[in-house]
MIDREN-131692 format. One record per residue (C-alpha): chain; x, y, z; residue in three letters. Coordinates in nm, 2 decimals. Each point is the difference from the previous one (the first is absolute). Layout:
<sites>
+----+--------+--------+--------+-----+
! ch !     xx !     yy !     zz !  aa !
+----+--------+--------+--------+-----+
!  A !      X !      Y !      Z ! ALA !
...
+----+--------+--------+--------+-----+
</sites>
This chain:
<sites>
+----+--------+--------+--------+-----+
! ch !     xx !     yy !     zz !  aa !
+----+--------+--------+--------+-----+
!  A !  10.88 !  11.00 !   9.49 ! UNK !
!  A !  -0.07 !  -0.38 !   0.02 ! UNK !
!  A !   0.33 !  -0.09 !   0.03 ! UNK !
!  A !   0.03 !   0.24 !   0.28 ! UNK !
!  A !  -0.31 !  -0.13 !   0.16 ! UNK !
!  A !   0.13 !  -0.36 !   0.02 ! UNK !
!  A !   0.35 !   0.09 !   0.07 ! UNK !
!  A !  -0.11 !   0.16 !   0.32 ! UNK !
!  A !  -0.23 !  -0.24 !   0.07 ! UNK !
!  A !   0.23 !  -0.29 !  -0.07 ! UNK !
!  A !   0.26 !   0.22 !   0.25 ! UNK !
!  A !  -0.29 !  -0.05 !   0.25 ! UNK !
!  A !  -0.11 !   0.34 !   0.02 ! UNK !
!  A !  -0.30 !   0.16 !  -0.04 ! UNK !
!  A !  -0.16 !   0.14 !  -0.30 ! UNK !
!  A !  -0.26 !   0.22 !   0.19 ! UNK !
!  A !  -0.38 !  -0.05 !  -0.05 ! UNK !
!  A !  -0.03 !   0.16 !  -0.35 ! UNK !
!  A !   0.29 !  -0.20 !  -0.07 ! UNK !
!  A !  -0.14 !  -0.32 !   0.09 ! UNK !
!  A !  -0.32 !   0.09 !  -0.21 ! UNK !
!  A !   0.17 !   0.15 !  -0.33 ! UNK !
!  A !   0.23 !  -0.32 !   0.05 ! UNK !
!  A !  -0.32 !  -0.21 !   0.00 ! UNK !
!  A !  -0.17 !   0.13 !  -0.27 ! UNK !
!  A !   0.25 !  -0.03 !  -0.25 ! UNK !
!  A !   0.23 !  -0.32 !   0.13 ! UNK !
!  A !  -0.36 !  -0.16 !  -0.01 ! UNK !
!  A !   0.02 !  -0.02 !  -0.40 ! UNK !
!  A !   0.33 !  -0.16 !   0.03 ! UNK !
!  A !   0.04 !  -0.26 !   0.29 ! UNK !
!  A !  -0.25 !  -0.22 !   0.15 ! UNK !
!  A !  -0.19 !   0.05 !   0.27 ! UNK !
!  A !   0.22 !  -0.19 !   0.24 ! UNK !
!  A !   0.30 !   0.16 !  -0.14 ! UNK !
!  A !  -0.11 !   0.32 !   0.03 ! UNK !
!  A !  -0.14 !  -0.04 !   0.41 ! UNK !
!  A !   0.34 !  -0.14 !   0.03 ! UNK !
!  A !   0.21 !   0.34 !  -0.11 ! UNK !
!  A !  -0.28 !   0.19 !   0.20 ! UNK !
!  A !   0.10 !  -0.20 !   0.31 ! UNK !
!  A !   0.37 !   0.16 !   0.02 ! UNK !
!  A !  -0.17 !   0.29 !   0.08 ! UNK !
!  A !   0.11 !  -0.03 !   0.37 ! UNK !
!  A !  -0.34 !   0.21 !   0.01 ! UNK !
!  A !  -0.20 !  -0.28 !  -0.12 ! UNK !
!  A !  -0.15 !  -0.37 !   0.15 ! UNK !
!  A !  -0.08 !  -0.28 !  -0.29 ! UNK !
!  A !  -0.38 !   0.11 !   0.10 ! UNK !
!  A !   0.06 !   0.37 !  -0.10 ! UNK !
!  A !   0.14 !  -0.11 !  -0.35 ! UNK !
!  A !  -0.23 !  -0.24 !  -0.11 ! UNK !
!  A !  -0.29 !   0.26 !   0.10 ! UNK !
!  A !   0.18 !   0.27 !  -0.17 ! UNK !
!  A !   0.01 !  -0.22 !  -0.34 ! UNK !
!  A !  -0.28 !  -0.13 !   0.05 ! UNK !
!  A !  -0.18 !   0.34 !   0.04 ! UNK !
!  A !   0.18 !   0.16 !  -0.33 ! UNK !
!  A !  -0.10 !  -0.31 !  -0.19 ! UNK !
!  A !  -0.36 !   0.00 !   0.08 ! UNK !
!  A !  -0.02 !   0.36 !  -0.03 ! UNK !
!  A !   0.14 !  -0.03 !  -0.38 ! UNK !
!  A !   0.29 !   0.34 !   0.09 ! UNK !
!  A !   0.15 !   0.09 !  -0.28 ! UNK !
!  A !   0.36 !   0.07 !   0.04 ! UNK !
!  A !   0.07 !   0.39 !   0.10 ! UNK !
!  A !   0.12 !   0.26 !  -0.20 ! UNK !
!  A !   0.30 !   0.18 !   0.08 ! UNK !
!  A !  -0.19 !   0.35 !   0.13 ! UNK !
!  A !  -0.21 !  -0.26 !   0.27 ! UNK !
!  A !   0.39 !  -0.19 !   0.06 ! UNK !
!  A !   0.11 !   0.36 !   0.09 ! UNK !
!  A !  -0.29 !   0.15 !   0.21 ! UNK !
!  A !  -0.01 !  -0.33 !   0.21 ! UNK !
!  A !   0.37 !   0.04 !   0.08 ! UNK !
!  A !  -0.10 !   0.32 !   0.16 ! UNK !
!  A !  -0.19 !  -0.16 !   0.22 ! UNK !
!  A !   0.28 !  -0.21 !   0.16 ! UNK !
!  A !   0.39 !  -0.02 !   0.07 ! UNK !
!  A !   0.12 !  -0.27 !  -0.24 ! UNK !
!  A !   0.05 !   0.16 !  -0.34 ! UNK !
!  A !  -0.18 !  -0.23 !  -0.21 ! UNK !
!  A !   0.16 !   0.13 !  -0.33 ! UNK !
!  A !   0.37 !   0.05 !   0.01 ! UNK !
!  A !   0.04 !   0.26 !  -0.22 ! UNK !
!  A !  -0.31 !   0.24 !   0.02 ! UNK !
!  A !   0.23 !   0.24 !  -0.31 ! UNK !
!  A !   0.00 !  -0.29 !  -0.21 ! UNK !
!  A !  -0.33 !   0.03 !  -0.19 ! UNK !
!  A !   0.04 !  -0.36 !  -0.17 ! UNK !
!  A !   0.05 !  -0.14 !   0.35 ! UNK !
!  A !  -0.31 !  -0.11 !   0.18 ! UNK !
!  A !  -0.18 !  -0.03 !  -0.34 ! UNK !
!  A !  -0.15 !  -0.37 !   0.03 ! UNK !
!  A !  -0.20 !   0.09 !  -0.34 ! UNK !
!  A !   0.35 !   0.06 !  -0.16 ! UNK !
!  A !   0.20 !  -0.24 !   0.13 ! UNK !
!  A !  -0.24 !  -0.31 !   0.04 ! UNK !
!  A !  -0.20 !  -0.17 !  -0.22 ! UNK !
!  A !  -0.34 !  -0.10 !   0.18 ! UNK !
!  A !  -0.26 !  -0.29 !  -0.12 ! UNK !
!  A !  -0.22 !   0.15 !  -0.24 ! UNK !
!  A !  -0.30 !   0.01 !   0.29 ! UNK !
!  A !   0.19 !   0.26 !   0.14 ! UNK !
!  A !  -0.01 !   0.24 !  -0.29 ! UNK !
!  A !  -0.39 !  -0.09 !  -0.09 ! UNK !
!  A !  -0.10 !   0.12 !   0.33 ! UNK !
!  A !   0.20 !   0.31 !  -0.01 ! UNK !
!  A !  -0.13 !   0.04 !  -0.33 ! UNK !
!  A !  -0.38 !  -0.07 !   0.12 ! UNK !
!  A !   0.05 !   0.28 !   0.28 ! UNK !
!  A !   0.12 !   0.26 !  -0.24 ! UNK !
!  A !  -0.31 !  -0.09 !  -0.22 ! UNK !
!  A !  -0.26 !   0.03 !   0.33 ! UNK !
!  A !   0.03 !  -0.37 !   0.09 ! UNK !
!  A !   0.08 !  -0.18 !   0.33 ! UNK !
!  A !   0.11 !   0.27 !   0.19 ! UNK !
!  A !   0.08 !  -0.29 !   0.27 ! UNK !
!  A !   0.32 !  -0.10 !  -0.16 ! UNK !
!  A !   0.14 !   0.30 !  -0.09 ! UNK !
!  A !   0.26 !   0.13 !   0.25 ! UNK !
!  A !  -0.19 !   0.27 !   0.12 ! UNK !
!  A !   0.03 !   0.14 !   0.32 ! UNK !
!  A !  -0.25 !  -0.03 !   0.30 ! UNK !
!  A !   0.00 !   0.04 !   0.39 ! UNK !
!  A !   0.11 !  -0.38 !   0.05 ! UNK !
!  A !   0.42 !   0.06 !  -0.04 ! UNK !
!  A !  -0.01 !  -0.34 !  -0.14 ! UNK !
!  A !  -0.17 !   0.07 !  -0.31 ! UNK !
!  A !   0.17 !   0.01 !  -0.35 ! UNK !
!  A !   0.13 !   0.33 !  -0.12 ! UNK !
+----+--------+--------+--------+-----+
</sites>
């Protein structure tokens, strides 16, 4: 799914809204800040100011990264199919195919024990919010 994120991104195309936000909030674990504004800027979609809010938002916010049942709902909601191969159960499964810092997994883990329900992914009105 990440590969297909940035290879339509580096095409110059664009990833869609829930793209550009799952994108965010796992590429954020991997590349720098600056790196990651700049792959959200080929987004013909998206100005340098858009990017750096969008990162900056899912960084201050704490998202986790989503699983693959929020990937899928969230491509409903637009036209770029997010997840290449919705059959493919392994596909579009960060948790499977990634391996997050360790704060990642402590705050999922805090959730699921009645922690911070802040930073667990859960949904909410604001379409920007983890899942």
């Amino acid at each position: 799914m990440m590969a297909h994120l940035l290879a339509t991104l580096n095409a110059g195309h664009s990833i869609g809204h829930y793209g550009r936000l799952v994108f965010t909030m796992v590429a954020r674990h991997f590349l720098e800040p600056d790196e990651l504004i700049a792959c959200l800027e080929k987004d013909p979609e998206v100005d340098q100011h858009q990017a750096r809010g969008l990162v900056l938002q899912v960084e201050s916010r704490g998202y986790n990264p989503p699983k693959r049942e929020r990937i899928l709902e969230w491509m409903g909601k637009q036209d770029f199919p997010i997840c290449p191969d919705t059959e493919d159960p392994g596909q579009c499964n960060v948790y499977r195919n990634l391996e997050f810092p360790e704060d990642v997994y402590n705050r999922i883990a805090s959730f699921y024990r009645g922690g911070d329900s802040a930073n667990t992914g859960t949904a909410s009105s604001d379409k920007s919010r983890a899942a």
